[in-house]
C-alpha positions in Angstrom: 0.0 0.0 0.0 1.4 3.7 -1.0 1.7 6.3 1.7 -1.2 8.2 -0.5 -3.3 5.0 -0.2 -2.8 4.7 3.4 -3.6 8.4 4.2 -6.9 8.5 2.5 -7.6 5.1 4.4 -6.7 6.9 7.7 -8.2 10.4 6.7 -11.1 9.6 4.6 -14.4 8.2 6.1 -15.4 4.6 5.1 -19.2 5.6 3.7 -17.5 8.0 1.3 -14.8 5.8 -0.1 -18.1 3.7 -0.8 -20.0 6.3 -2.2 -19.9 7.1 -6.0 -19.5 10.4 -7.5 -22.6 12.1 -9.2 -22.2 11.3 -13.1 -21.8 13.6 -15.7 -21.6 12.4 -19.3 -19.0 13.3 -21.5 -20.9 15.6 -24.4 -18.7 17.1 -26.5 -19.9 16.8 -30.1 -23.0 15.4 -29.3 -26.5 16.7 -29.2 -26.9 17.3 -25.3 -30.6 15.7 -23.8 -29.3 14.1 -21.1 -29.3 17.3 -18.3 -32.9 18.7 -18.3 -31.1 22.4 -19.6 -33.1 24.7 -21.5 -31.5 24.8 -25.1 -31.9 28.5 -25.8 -29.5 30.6 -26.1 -30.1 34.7 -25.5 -29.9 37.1 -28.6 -27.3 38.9 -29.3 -28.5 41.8 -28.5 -29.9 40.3 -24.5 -26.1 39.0 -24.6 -24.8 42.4 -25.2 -26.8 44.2 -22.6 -26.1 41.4 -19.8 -22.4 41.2 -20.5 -22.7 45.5 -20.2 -24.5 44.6 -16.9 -22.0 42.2 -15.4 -19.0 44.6 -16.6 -20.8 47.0 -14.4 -20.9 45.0 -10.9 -18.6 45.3 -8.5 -16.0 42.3 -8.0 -14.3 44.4 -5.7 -16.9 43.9 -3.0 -18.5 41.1 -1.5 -22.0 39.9 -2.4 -24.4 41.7 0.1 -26.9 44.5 -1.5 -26.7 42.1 -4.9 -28.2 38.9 -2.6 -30.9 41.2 -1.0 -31.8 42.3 -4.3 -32.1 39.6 -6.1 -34.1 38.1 -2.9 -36.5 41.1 -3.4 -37.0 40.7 -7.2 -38.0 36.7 -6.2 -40.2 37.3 -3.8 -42.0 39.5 -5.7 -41.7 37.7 -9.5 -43.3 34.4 -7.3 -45.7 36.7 -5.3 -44.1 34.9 -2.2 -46.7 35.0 0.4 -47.1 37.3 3.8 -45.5 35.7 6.2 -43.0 33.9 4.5 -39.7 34.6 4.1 -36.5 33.5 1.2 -33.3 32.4 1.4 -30.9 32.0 -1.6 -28.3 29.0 -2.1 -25.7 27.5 -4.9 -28.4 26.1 -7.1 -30.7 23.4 -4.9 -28.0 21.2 -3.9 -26.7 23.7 -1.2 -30.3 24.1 0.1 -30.6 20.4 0.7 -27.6 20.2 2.1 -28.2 23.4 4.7 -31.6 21.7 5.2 -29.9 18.4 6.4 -27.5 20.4 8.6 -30.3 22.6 10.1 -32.6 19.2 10.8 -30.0 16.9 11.8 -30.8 16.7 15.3 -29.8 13.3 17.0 -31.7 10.3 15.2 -33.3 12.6 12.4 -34.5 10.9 9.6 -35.0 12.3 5.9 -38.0 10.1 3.8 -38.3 10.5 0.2 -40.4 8.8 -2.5 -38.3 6.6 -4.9 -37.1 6.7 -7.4 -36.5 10.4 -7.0 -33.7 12.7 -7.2 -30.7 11.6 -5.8 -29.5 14.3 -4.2 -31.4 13.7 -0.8 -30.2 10.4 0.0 -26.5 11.7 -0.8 -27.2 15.1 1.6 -28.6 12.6 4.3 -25.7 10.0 4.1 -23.2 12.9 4.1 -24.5 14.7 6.9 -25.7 11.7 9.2 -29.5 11.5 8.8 -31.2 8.4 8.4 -32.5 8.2 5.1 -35.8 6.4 4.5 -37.3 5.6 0.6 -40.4 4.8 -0.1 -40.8 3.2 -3.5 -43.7 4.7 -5.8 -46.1 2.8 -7.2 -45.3 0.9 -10.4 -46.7 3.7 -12.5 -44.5 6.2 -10.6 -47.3 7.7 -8.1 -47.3 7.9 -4.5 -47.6 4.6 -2.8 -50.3 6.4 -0.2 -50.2 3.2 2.1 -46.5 2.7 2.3 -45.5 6.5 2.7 -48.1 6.8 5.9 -46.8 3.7 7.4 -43.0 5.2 7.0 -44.3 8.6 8.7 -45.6 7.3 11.5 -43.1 4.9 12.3 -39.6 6.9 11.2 -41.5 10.2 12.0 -39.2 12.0 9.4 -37.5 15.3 10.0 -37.4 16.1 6.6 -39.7 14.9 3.6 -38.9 16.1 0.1 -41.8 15.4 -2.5 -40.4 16.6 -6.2 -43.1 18.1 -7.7 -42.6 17.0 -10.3 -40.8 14.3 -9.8 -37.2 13.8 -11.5 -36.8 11.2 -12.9 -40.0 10.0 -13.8 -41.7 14.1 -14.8 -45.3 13.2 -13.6 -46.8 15.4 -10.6 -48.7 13.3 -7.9 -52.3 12.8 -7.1 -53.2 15.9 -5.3 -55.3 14.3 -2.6 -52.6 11.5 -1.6 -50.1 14.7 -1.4 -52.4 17.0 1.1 -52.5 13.6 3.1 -49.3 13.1 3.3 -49.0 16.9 4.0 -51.2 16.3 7.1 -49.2 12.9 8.3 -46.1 14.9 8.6 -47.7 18.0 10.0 -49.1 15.1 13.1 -45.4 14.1 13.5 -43.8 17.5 13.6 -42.1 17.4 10.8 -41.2 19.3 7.3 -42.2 19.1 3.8 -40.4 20.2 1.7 -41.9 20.7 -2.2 -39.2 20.5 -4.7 -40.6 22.7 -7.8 -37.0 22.4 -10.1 -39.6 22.2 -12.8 -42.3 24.9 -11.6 -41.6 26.4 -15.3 -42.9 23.8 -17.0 -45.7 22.3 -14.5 -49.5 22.9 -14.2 -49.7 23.1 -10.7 -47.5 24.5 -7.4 -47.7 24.3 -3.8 -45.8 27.9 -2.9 -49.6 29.7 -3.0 -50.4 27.3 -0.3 -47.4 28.6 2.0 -49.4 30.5 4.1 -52.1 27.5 4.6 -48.8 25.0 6.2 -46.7 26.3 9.1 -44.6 22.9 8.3 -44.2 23.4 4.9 -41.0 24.8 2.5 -40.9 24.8 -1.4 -37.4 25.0 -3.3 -37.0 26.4 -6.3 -34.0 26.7 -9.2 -33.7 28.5 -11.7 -31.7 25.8 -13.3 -34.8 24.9 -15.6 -36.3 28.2 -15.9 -33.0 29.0 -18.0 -30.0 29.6 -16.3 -28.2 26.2 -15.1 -24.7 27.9 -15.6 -25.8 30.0 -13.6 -26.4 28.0 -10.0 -29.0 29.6 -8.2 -31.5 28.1 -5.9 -34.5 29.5 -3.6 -35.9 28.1 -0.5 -39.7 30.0 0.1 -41.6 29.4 3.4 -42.7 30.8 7.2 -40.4 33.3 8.3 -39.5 31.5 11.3 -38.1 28.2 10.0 -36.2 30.1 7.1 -34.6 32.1 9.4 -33.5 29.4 11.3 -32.3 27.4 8.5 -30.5 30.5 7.0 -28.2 30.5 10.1 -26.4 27.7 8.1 -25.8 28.9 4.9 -22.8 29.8 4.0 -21.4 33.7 4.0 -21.9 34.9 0.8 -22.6 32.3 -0.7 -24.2 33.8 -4.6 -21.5 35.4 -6.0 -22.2 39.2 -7.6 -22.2 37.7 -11.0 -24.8 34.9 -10.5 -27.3 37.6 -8.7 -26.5 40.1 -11.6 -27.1 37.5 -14.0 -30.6 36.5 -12.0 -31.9 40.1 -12.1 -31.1 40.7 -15.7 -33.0 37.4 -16.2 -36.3 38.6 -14.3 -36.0 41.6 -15.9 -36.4 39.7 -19.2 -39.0 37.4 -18.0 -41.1 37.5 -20.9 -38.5 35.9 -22.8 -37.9 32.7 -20.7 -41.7 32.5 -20.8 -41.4 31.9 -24.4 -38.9 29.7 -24.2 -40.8 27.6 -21.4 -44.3 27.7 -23.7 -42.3 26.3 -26.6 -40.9 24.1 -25.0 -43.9 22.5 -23.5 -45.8 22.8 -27.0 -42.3 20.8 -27.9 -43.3 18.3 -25.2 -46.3 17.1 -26.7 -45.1 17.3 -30.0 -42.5 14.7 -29.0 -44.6 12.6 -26.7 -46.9 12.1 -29.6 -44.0 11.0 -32.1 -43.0 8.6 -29.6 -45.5 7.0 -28.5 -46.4 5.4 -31.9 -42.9 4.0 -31.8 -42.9 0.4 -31.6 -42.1 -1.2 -28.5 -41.9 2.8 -26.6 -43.5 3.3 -23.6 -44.1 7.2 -22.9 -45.0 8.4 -19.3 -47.2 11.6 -18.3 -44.6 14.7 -18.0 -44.9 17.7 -16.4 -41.7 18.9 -16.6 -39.1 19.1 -19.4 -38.0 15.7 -20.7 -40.0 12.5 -21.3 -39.5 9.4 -19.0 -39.5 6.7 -21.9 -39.4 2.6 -21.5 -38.2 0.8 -24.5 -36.9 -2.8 -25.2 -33.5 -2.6 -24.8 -32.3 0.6 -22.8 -28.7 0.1 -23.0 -28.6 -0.9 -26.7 -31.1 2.2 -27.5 -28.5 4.4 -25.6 -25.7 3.6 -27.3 -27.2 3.6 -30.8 -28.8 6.9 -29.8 -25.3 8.3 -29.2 -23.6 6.5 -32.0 -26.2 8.8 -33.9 -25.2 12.0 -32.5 -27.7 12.6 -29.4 -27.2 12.0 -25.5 -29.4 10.8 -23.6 -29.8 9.6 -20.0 -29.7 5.4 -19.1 -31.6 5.4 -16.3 -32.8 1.7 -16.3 -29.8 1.1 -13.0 -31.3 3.6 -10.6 -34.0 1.8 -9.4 -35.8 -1.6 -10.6 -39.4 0.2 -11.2 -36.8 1.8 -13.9 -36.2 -1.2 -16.0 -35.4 -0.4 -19.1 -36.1 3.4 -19.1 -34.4 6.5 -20.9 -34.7 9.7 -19.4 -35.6 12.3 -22.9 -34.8 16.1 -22.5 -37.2 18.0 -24.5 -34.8 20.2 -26.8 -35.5 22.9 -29.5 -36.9 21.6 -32.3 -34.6 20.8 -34.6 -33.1 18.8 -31.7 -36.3 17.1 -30.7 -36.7 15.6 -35.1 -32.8 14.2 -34.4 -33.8 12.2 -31.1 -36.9 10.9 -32.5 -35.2 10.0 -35.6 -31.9 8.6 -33.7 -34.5 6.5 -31.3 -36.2 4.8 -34.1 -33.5 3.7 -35.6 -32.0 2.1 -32.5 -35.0 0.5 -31.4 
């Protein structure tokens, strides 16, 4: 053994070295539907007057009036209800990971649906929380039975529902969610409502805010159109965001990210557009699909398509031997068997995946 090998085996704890790192493909040349991004780009005359806008900010100084501004701005571009209160984070990773350092009192435990997004069980295992999954149902909705059972005997600390749901893009039944809503409000714990795909969904539960002393939604602006740009919001009662806001991390939105994020509100209209094409694009490409032979195509409410097919692994790699990335997600979980996970691109990208997934089939 190396004096390197030894040092991480002395130094480096035994649940990480078991861990694996979160994947990211390898895209270059390739048409990129794997990552849920929004394919526009801005015009060159929105990219003139935001690179005019960042030239202006001040790098000099650290990121205090920007973060309160941009706080402002999304409190009122959500019309964040009275009584609530927002804090901002690196994109929604951070704000699951401040949320399991703010709940992890001794024997906490963090529930989630599964297959979901796999970001809470990492946040949980890093940061000591028992994590508890509750598989859905085997058309991907809320197993009502099981996730009341887990409730009342783990009586979670934490309970994310994604809504919708990544991987599988469908929102759950409404009624089995205000249940659950009430089960966890019994056992004094949170819910938290990750809305990563609020932009492209028919229903959210931040009006509701106001109704739920327990509950938090979490928002990023990753879909709405800026995922280079990392920034995450976490809405609910004043109280509990102020306490969860005494971990987050000093300054931790750079000036850049919160000038970017203003120049986007400002400019609101325009990622509208881009959201309402893409969800006409949506349908378009469900409807292609579905008459596929063999293709399976699942209710969406977000941006990309959860798809089943006959062979997942060989209709991935013929799908990138034809030019277009996709995401393999038959290994997450077994009520994935044989599934591809379909971002919906522009158009012109959307006639190449249909095209490169028929002739892999």
């Amino acid at each position: 053994m190396s004096t390197l090998d030894e040092r991480i085996r002395q130094t480096i704890r035994q649940d990480v070295k078991s861990m694996h790192a979160y994947a990211i493909q390898d895209s270059r040349g390739l048409i990129k539907l794997d990552a849920m991004e929004n394919p526009f780009r801005l015009s060159e005359a929105l990219q003139r007057e935001l690179g005019e806008r960042l030239g202006r900010v001040a790098l000099n100084r650290y990121p205090v009036q920007s973060t309160a501004d941009v706080v402002r701005a999304l409190s009122k571009y959500v019309a964040l209800p009275a009584g609530c209160k927002m804090i901002l984070g690196n994109g929604s990773d951070e704000l699951i990971d401040m949320l399991s350092v703010a709940c992890d009192v001794p024997g906490a435990t963090l529930l989630a649906p599964l297959p979901g997004f796999v970001m809470y069980q990492m946040s949980a295992q890093l940061r000591g929380l028992n994590f508890v999954g509750v598989p859905l149902t085997a058309d991907f909705e809320l197993d009502e039975v099981a996730m009341l059972v887990a409730i009342e005997q783990h009586r979670p600390a934490l309970t994310y529902i994604a809504y919708p749901n990544n991987p599988t893009a469908n929102l759950f039944d409404e009624g089995i969610v205000e249940r659950i809503v009430a089960a966890v409000g019994r056992q004094r714990g949170l819910v938290v409502f990750d809305e990563a795909y609020q932009p492209f969904s028919s229903r959210s539960w931040l009006p509701k805010l106001g109704r739920h002393e327990h509950v938090l939604v979490m928002r990023t602006l990753s879909k709405f159109g800026l995922a280079g740009v990392r920034l995450g919001y976490l809405c609910g009662p004043a109280a509990l965001i102020d306490e969860v806001d005494k971990v987050r991390p000093p300054y931790n939105i750079s000036v850049l990210n919160a000038e970017a994020t203003l120049f986007a509100l400002d400019h609101a209209d325009e990622y509208a557009r881009q959201a309402a094409l893409l969800c006409s694009e949506r349908a378009r490409l469900a409807a292609a699909l579905a008459v596929l032979p063999g293709v399976k195509v699942f209710p969406s409410e977000a941006n990309m398509l959860l798809v089943r097919v006959p062979d997942a692994k060989a209709c991935f790699e013929g799908m990138k031997a034809r030019g277009v990335l996709v995401k393999n997600i038959a290994g997450l979980h077994p009520l994935l068997a044989n599934c591809l996970r379909l971002t919906v691109g522009a158009p012109e990208e959307n006639d190449a995946m249909i095209q490169a997934l028929k002739a892999s089939l």
